[in-house]
C-alpha positions as CSV (number, residue, x, y, z in Angstrom):
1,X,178.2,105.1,105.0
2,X,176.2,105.8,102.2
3,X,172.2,105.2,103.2
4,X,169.6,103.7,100.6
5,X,166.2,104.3,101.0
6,X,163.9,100.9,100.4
7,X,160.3,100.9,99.1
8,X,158.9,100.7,103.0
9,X,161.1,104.2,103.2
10,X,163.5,102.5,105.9
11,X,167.4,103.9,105.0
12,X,170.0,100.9,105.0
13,X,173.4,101.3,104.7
14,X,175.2,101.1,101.5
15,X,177.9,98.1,104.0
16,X,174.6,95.8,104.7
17,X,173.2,96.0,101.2
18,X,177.2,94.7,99.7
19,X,177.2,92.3,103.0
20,X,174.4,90.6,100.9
21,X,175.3,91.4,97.7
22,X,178.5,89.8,98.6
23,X,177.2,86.5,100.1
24,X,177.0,87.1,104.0
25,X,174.1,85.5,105.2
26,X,171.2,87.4,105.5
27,X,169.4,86.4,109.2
28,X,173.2,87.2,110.4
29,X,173.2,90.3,108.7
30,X,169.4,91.5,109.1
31,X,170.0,90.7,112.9
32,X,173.3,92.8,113.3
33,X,171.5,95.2,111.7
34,X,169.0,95.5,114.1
35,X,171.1,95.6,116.9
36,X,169.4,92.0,117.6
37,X,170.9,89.0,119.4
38,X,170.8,85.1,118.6
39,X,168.9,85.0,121.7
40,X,166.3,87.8,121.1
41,X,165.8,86.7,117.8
42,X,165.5,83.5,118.6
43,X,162.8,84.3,121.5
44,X,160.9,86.3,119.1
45,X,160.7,83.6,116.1
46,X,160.1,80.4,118.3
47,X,162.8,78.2,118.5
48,X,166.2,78.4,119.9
49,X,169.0,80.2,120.0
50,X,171.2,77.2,119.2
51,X,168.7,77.0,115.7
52,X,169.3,80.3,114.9
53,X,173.3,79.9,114.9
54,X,172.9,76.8,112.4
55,X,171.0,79.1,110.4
56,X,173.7,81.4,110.5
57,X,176.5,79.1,109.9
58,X,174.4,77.4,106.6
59,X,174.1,74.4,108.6
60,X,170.4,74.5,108.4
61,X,167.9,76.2,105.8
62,X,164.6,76.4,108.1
63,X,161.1,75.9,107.0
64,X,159.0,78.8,105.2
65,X,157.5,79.0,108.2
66,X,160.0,79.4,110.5
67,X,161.8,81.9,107.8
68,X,158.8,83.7,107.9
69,X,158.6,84.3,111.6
70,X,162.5,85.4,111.1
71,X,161.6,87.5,108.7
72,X,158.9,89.1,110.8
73,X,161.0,89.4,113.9
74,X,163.5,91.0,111.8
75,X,161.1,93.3,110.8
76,X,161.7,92.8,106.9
77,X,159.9,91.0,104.1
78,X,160.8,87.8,103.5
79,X,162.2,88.4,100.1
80,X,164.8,89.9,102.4
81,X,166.6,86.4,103.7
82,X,166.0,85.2,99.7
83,X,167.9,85.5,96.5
84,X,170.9,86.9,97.6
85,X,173.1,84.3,96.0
């Protein structure tokens, strides 16, 4: 895999920047990238794991807030889960 460098200097992959680029959703894909469960991920941004697989299937958008605390568990701004579409 080819690795791109982002403006906090972090290397991605070339496959998780045309998972996005191609529509996959982004919490799923951030958190796969992180090596991250539902469960952990869901532990580290408040709510449950149950939320976090609604979020995953598109079945439910979340607050800014609670996007935000994704994003921050994730480690990744949160322009990150955004404008992918």
């Amino acid at each position: 895999n080819e690795v791109i460098a982002n403006e906090n200097d972090e290397s991605v992959t070339h496959d998780l920047v045309k998972q996005l680029v191609d529509g996959a959703n982004p919490v799923k894909t951030w958190r796969k990238h992180r090596k991250m469960t539902q469960a952990a991920l869901a532990e580290r941004a408040g709510v449950t794991q149950a939320y976090i697989v609604m979020i995953e299937k598109g079945e439910r958008t979340g607050s800014v807030d609670l996007m935000k605390k994704i994003a921050e568990a994730l480690a990744i701004d949160m322009d990150d889960l955004l404008g992918w579409d």
